[in-house]
ROSE-905579 format. One record per residue (C-alpha): residue number from 1; chain; x, y, z. Coordinates in pm, 1 decimal, padded with zeros to 6 digits. Layout:
BEGIN
     n   chain          u          v          w
   NUM       A          X          Y          Z
...
! end
This chain:
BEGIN
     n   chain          u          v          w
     1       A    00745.0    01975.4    00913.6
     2       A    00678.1    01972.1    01283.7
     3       A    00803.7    01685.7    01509.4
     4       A    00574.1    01378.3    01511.2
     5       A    00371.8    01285.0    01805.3
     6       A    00301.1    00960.4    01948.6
     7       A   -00080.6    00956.6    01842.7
     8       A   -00018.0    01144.6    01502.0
     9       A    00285.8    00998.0    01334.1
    10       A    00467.5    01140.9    01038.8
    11       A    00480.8    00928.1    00766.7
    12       A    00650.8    00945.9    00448.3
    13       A    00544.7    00794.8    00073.8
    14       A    00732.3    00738.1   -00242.4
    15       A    00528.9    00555.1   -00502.4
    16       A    00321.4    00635.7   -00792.8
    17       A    00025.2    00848.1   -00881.9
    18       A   -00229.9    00713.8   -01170.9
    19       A   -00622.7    00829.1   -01237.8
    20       A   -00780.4    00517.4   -01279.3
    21       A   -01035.8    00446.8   -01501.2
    22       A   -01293.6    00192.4   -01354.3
    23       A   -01483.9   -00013.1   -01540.0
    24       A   -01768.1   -00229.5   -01340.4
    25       A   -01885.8   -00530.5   -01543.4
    26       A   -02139.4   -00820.7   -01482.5
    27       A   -01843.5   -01047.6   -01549.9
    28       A   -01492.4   -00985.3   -01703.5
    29       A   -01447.8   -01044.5   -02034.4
    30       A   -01242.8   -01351.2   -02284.8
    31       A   -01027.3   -01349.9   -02509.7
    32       A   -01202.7   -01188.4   -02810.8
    33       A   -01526.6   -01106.4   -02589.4
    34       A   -01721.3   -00759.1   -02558.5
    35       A   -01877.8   -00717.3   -02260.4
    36       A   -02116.4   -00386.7   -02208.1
    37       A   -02013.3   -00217.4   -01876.5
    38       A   -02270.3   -00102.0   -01609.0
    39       A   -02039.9    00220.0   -01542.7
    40       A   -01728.6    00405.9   -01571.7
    41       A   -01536.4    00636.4   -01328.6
    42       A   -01256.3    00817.5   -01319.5
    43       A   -01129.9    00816.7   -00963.0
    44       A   -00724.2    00904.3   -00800.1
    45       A   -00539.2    00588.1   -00767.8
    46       A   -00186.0    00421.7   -00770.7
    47       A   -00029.9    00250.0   -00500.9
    48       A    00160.5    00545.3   -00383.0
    49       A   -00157.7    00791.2   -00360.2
    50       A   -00346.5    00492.8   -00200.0
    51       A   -00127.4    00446.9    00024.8
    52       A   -00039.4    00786.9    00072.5
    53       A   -00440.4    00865.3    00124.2
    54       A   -00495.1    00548.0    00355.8
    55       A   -00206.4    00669.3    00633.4
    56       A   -00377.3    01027.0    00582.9
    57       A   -00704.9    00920.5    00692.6
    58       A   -00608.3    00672.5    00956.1
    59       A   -00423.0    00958.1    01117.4
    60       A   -00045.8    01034.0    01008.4
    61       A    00083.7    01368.5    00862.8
    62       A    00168.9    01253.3    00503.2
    63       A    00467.5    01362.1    00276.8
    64       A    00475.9    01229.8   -00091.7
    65       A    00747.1    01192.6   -00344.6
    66       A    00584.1    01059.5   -00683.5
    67       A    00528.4    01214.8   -01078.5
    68       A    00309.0    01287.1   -01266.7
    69       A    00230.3    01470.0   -01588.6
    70       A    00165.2    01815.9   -01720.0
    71       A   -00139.5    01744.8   -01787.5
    72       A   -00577.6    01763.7   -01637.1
    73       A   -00535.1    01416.2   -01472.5
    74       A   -00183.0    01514.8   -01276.2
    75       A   -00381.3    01815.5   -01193.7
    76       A   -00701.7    01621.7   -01049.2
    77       A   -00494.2    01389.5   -00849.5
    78       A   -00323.4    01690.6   -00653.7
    79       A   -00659.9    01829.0   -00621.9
    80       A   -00731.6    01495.6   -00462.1
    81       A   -00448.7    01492.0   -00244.5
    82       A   -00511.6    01847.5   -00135.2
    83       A   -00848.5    01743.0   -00021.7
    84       A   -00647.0    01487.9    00202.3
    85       A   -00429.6    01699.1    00356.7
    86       A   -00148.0    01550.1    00193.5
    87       A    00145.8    01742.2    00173.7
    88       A    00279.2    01672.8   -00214.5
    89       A    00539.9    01912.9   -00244.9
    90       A    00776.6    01643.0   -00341.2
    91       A    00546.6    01488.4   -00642.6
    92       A    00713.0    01583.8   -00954.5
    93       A    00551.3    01750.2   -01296.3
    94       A    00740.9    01553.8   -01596.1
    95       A    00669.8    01797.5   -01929.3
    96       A    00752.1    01494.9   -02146.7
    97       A    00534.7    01193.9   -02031.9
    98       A    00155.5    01221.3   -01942.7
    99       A    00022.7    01091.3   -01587.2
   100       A    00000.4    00702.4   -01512.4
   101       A   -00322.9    00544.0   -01600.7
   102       A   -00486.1    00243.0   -01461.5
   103       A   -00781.2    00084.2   -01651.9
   104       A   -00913.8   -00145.6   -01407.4
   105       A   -01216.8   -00411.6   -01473.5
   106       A   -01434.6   -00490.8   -01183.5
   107       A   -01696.3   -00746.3   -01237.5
   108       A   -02033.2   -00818.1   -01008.0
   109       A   -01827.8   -01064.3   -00836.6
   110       A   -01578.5   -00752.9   -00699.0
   111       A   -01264.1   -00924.0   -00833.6
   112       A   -01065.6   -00653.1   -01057.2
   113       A   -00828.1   -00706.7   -01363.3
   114       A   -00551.8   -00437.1   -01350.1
   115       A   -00371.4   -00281.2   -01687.9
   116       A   -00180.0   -00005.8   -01594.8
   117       A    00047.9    00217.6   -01840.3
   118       A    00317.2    00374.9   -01618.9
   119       A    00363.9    00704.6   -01800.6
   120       A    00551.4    00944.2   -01520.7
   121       A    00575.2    00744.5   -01286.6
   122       A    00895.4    00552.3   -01481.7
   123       A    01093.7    00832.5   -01504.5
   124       A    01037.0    00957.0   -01073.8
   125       A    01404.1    01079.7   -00945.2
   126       A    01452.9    01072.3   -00609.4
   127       A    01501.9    01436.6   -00508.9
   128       A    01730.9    01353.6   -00205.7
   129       A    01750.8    01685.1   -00042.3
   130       A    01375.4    01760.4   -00066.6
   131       A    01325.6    01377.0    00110.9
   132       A    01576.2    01429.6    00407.2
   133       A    01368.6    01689.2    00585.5
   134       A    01032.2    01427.5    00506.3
   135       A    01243.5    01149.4    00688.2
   136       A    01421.7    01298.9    00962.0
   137       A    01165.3    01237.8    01265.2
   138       A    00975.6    01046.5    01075.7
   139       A    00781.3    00717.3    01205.2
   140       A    00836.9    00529.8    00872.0
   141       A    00901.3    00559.7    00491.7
   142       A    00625.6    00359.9    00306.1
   143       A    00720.4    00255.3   -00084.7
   144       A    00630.0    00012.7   -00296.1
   145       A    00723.6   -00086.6   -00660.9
   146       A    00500.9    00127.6   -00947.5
   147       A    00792.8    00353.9   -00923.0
   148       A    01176.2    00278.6   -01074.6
   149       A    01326.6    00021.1   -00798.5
   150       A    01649.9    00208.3   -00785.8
   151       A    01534.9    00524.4   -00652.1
   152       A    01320.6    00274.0   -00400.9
   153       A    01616.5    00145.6   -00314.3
   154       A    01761.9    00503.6   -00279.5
   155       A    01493.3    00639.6   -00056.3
   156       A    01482.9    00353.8    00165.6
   157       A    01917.3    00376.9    00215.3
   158       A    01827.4    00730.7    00304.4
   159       A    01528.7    00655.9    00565.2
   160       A    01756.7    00382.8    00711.5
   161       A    02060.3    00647.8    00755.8
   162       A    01842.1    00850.3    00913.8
   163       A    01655.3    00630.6    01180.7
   164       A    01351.3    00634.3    00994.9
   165       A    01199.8    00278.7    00965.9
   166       A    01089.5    00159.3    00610.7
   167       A    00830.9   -00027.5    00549.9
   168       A    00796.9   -00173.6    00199.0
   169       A    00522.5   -00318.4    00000.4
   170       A    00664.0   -00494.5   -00299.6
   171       A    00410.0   -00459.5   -00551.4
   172       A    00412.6   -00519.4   -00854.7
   173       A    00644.9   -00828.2   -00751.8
   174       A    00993.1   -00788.8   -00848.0
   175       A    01302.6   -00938.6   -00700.2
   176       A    01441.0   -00733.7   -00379.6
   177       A    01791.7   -00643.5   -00436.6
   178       A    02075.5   -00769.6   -00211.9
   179       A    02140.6   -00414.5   -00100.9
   180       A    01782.2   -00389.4   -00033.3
   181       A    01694.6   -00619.6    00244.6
   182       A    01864.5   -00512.5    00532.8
   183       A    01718.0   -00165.2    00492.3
   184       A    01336.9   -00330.9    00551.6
   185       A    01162.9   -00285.3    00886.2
   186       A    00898.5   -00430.1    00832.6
   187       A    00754.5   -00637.2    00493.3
   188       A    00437.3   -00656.0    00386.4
   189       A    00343.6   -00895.5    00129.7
   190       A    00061.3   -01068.9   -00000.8
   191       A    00020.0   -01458.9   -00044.0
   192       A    00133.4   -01424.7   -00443.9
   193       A    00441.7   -01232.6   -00378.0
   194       A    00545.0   -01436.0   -00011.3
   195       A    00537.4   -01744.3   -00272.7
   196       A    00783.4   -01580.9   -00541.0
   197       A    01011.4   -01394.7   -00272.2
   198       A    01045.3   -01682.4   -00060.8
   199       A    01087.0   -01989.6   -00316.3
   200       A    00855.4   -02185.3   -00114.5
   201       A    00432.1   -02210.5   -00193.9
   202       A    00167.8   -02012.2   -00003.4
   203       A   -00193.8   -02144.1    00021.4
   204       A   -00252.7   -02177.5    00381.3
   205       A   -00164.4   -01947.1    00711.3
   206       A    00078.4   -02263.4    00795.7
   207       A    00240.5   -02208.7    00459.1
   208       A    00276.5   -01817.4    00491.3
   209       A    00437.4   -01881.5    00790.4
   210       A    00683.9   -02076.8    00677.9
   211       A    00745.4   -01840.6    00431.1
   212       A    00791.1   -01555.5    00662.8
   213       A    01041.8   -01706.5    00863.7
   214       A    01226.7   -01719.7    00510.6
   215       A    01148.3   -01356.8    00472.8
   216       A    01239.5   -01273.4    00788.4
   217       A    01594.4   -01448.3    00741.9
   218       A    01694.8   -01189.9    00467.4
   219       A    01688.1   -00893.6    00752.1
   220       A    01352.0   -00748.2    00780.4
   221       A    01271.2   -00751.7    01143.1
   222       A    00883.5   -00809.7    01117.3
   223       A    00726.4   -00974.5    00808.2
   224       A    00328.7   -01005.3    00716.4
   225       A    00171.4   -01193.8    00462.7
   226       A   -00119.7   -01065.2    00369.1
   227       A   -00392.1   -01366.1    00296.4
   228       A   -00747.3   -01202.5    00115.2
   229       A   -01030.6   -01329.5    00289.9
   230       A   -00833.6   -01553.4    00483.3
   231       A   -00661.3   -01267.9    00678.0
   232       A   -00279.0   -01224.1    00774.0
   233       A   -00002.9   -01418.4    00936.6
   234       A    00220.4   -01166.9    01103.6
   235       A    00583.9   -01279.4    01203.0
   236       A    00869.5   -01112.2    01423.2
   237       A    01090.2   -01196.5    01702.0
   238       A    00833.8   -01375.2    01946.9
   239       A    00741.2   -01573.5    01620.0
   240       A    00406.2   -01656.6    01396.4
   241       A    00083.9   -01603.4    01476.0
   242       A   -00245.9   -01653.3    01197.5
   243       A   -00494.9   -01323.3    01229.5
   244       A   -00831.8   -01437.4    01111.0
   245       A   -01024.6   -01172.4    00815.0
   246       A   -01381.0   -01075.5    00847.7
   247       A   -01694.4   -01211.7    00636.6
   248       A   -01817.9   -00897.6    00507.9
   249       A   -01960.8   -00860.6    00117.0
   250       A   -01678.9   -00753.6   -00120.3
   251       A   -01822.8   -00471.9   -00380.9
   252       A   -01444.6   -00416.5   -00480.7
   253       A   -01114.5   -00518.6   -00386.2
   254       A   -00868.7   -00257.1   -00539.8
   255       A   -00731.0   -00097.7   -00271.4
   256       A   -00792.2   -00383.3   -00009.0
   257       A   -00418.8   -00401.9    00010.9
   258       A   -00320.2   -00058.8    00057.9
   259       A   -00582.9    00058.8    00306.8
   260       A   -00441.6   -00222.8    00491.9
   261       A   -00051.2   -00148.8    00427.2
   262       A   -00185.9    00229.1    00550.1
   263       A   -00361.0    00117.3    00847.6
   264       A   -00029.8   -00104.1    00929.8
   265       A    00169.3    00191.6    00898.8
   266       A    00002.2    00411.3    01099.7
   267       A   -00079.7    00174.9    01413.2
   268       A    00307.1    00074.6    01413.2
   269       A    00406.8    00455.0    01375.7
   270       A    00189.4    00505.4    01682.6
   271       A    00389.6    00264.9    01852.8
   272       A    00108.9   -00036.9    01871.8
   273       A    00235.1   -00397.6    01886.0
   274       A    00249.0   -00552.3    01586.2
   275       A   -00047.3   -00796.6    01623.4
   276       A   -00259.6   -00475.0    01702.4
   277       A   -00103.8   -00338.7    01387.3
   278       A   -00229.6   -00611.9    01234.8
   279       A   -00555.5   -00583.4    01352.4
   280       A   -00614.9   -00254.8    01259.5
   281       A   -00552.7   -00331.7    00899.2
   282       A   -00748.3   -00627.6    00872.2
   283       A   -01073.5   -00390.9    01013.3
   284       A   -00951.4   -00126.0    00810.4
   285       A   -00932.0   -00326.8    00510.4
   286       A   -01305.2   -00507.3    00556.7
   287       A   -01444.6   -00174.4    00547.9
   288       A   -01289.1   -00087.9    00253.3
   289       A   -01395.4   -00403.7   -00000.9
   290       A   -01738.6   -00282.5    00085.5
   291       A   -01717.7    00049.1   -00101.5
   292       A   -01594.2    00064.6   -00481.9
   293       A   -01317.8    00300.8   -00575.9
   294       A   -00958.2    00253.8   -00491.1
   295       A   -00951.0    00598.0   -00245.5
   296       A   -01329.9    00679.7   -00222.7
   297       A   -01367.2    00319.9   -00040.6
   298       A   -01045.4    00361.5    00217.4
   299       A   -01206.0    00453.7    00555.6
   300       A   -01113.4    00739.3    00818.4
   301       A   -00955.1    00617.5    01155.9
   302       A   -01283.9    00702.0    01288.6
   303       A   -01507.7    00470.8    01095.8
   304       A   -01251.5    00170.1    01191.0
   305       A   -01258.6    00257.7    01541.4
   306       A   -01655.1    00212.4    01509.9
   307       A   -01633.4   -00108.9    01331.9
   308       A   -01629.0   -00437.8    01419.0
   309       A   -01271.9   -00604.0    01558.5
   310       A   -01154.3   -00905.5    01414.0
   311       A   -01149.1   -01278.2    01563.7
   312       A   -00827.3   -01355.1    01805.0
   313       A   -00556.1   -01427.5    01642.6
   314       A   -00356.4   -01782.5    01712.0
   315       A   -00012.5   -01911.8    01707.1
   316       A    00155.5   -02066.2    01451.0
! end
């Protein structure tokens, strides 16, 4: 890869790859409860391609390391990725397990129930030497947790070696290893998983706060809680400070939280402040609850640069 520049970073991604199947709903179903669906699509997902597609359009060069299966859907999602621009040379074909699949159940309301059955993505090896040359120069190593957590742990040892900031979504929530912390940049968590990591409960900014100073204890050197509707408290060295969201009218919230990990990415891999970083995701995430589809709704960088900014952001 060539050398990053300041306005396009490079960015590298190790996370999964699923097709997800959508289904949209007047209202989820209960236990023992059929519920007719209005439609279903099949449409490239998993936190790793999300993410992977979000820095892509928001303008990084993208590497990424994932799996996926022999089969028509681990072909569609490279198709997909193509289409982005996204270098995938390091996403793996398994010949023994089919791609990840994520049935997901969106109802008028645009909240989403998630069932998601792995497949490839449990068995992703970190292929070291094909991931040095993706880090080396890089702006930052994005991962997050749909992939085995000790070749997470691997990648992000080898971005830290090399200089190459890591910036880690932990999602689906698991524990971080010891050996793990000190190798985080930057954290990005939402209001669910700032509650579990840091012991303490997170309901309002003032609360997230306190939990990020927790967070930020344990060695990552910026920390943001991400907060729904509510928006984001971001925390570093020159301390807390609440970012406001934006009313806009939610159609679908899937990949709310990776267009905004993406947009986060990029801004910080361009160098911006943090509370711009911020910012940027926040917009970049508004726009995207207004679409459905996990990557069909994620904007371009110039569709957030067109849309509205959020409020000021205050101290904490």
């Amino acid at each position: 890869m060539n050398a990053a520049s300041p306005s396009r970073p490079r960015i590298a991604v190790v996370g999964s790859l699923n097709m997800d199947l959508v289904l949209r709903v007047p209202q989820a179903p209960g236990a023992g409860e059929t519920v007719m669906a209005h439609s279903l699509h099949h449409i490239p997902g998993g936190k790793g391609g999300n993410q992977a597609v979000a820095c892509a359009r928001l303008g990084a060069d993208v590497h990424l390391f994932g799996r996926v299966g022999a089969d028509g859907n681990g072909q569609a999602l490279r198709a997909a990725l193509d289409a982005d621009g996204i270098d995938h040379s390091g996403v793996q074909t398994d010949g023994h397990a089919p791609t990840g699949v994520a049935a997901i159940v969106v109802d008028d309301a645009a909240q989403n129930r998630i069932v998601v059955a792995a497949g490839a993505n449990l068995r992703f090896v970190l292929d070291a030497p094909a991931l040095a040359p993706a880090v080396l120069g890089a702006a930052c190593l994005v991962a997050q947790f749909e992939v085995p957590l000790p070749q997470v742990l691997a990648a992000a040892g080898q971005a830290h070696a090399a200089n190459c900031r890591v910036v880690l979504n932990p999602s689906p929530m698991q524990p971080l290893p010891d050996a793990l912390w000190p190798l985080v940049d930057t954290l990005v968590v939402n209001e669910v998983e700032a509650a579990a990591l840091a012991g303490s409960p997170v309901q309002t900014p003032a609360e997230a706060a306190h939990a990020a100073r927790l967070l930020r204890a344990r060695g990552p050197a910026r920390v943001v809680v991400t907060l729904g509707a509510a928006g984001a408290v971001a925390a570093d060295a020159y301390g807390c400070r609440h970012h406001p969201g934006m009313a806009v009218k939610a159609v679908d919230t899937t990949a709310a939280g990776d267009t905004f990990l993406g947009a986060l990415a990029v801004a910080l891999g361009r160098g911006e402040p943090l509370d711009l970083a911020v910012q940027g995701g926040i917009r970049a995430a508004a726009l995207c609850v207004t679409r459905p589809g996990a990557q069909p709704s994620i904007p371009t960088r110039d569709a957030v640069a067109a849309s509205p900014r959020p409020p000021d952001w205050r101290l904490l």
